[in-house]
N, C-alpha and C positions, 0 to 999 in steps of 0.2 A: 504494500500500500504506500502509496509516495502522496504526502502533504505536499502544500507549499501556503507562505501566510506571506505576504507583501502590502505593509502600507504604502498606498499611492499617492498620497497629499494628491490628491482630485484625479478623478478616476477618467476623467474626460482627457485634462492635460498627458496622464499614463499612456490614453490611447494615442491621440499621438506623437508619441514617441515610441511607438512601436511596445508596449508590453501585449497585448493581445495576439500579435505576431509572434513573440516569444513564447507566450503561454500555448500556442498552438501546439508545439515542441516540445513541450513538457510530458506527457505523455502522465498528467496528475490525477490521484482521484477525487483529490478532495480538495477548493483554492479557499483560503481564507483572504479576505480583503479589507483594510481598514483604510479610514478617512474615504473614503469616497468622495464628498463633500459638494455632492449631488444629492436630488430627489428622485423618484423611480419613473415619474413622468418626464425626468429630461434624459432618460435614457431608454430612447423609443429606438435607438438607431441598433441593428441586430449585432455588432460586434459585443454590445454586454451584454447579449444573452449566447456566448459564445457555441458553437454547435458539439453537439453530444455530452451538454451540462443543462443538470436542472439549477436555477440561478434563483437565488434569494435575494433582497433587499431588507436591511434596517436602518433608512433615515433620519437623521435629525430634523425637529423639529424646524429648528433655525437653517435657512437655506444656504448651501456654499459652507457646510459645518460638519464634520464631524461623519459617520454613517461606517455601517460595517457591511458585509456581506460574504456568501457562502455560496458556491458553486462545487457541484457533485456530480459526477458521474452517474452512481446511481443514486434513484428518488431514494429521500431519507421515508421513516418509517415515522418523520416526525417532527417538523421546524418551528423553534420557539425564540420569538422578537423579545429582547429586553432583561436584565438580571432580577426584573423584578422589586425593583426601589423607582419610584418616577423620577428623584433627581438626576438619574444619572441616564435613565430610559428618554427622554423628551432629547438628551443629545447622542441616540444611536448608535450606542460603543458593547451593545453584546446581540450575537445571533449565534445560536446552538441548532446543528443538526446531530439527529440521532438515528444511528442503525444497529437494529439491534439492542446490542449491550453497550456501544459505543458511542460517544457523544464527541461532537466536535465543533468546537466552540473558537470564531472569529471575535477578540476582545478589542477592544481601544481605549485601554484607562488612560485617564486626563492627565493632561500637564501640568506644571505647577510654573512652568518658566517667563510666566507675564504678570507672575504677583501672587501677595501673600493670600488675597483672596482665593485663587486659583488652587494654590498650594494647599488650602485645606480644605479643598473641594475632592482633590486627590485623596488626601488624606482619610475623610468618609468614604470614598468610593475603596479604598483598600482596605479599611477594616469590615467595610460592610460584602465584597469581595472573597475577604477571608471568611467570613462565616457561611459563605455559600460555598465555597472551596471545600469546607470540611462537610457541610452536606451533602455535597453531589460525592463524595468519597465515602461517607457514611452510606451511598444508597446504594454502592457497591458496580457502579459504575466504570467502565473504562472513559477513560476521561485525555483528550487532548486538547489540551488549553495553546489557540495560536494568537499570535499579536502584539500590538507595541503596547508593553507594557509600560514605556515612560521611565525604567530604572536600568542602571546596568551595575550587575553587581558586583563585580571582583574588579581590583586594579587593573587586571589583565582584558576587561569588558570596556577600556575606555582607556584612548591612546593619552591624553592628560587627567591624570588620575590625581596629582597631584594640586594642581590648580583649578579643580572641580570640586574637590569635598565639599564648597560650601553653595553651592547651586545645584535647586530642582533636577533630580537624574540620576542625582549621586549624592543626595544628603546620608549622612548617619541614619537617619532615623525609617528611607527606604529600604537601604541598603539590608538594616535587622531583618527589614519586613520580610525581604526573599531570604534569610537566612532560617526564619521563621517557616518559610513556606517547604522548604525544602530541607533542614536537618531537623525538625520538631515534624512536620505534620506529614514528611519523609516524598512531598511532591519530587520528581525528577525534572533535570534543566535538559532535553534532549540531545542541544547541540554538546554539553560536556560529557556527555555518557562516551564517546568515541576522543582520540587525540587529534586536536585542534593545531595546527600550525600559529605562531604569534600574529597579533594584530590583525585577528578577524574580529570585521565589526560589520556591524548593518544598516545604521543611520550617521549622514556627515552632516554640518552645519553647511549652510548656503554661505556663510560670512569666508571672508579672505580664501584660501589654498586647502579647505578641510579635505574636501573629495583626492585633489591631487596629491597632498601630503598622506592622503590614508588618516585623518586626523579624524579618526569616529568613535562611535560609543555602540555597543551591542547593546540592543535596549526592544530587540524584536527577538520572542523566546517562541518554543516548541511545550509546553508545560504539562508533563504525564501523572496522573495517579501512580500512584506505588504500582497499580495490579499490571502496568506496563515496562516497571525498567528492566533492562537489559532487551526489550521488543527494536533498539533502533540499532539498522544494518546500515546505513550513511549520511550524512549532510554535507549541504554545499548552500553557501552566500553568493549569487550571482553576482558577477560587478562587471561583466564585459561590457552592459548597455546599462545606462542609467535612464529610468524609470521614473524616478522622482527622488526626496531626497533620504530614501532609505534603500535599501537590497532585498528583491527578494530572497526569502530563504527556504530551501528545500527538505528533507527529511525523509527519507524510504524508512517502512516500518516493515516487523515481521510479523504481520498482521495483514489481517483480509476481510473485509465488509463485503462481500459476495456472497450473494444468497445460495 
């Protein structure tokens, strides 16, 4: 089973620049999609209902904002808009499909890098996040959490590490949070499960030389329930074509949603 989760900061822009051409190529069964930042009525034109995908939308309410979406090879047995809190529902950052026993879930938790207001807007949607994290594991679920989570969390998830501690992405106090998610509640980071060559990342700043420098942050995760680690057989960060200003990222599982 090969994922792939790509925030597109606007999914119109995405297209052209050639990601739907790419994705052709992919050969995926399951795409997760954030920011979109689109509504489902301005995407009448057939490349985002790409051919041999059943194609989801979760917009925000605010246009030009925010929106998630889910594209699957095969029909899910089941697609649900929203984590369920309206503050964080009215701006289109969760769509879950399910087959089976498996759920697969396009996220888009909020940023906090335009202010302190923002910053505890995030703040709620992570701890209210965590308490559904631990339910949909309590339900015994297989669980693949895709998307820009907004953190990266090791030194090694962000080429300045050091001039970052104290900005939204890489405070202390998210950074516990995935430590939280993953050695307490024993969630898996997909792309660490395998040996990573240095200085892969997934998102660069638009400011000065990031992209060229390789100056980025891995802050776009693969996020598995316990009942999947050791299930992942590769990943790859595309960067030949840039897309927008994050990478997609890929993920073969050993795993099969075929009826």
């Amino acid at each position: 089973m090969r994922i792939i989760t790509a925030n597109l900061n606007g999914i119109r822009a995405a297209a052209r620049k050639g990601f739907f051409v790419w994705l052709a190529k992919q050969d995926a069964d399951v795409v997760c999609i954030q920011e979109t930042k689109a509504q489902v009525h301005q995407l009448e034109d057939k490349i985002f209902t790409p051919e041999g995908y059943h194609c989801y939308y979760h917009d925000a309410v605010k246009k030009g904002y925010s929106g998630v979406a889910i594209y699957s090879r095969q029909q899910p047995d089941e697609v649900i808009t929203g984590m369920g809190n309206a503050e964080f529902d009215i701006e289109g950052r969760y769509i879950e499909a399910r087959f089976g026993n498996l759920s697969v879930i396009s996220l888009y938790l909020p940023s906090g890098t335009s202010g302190d207001e923002r910053q505890q807007v995030k703040y709620r949607c992570m701890a209210y996040f965590e308490t559904k994290m631990q339910e949909m594991k309590d339900s015994g679920r297989d669980l693949i959490i895709c998307g820009d989570w907004n953190i990266a969390h090791k030194n090694e998830d962000i080429r300045n590490w050091k001039g970052n501690q104290k900005n939204s992405g890489f405070l202390p106090e998210e950074r516990a949070w995935l430590d939280k998610l993953f050695y307490e509640m024993n969630f898996v980071d997909a792309f660490r499960e395998l040996p990573q060559a240095e200085h892969e990342y997934t998102w660069w700043s638009n400011r000065g030389q990031a992209w060229a420098n390789n100056t980025g942050w891995r802050i776009d995760y693969h996020i598995l329930s316990p009942s999947l680690k050791g299930k992942v057989k590769a990943t790859d960060i595309y960067r030949d074509e840039r897309f927008s200003d994050h990478a997609p990222m890929t993920v073969d599982y050993d795993y099969s949603i075929s009826k």
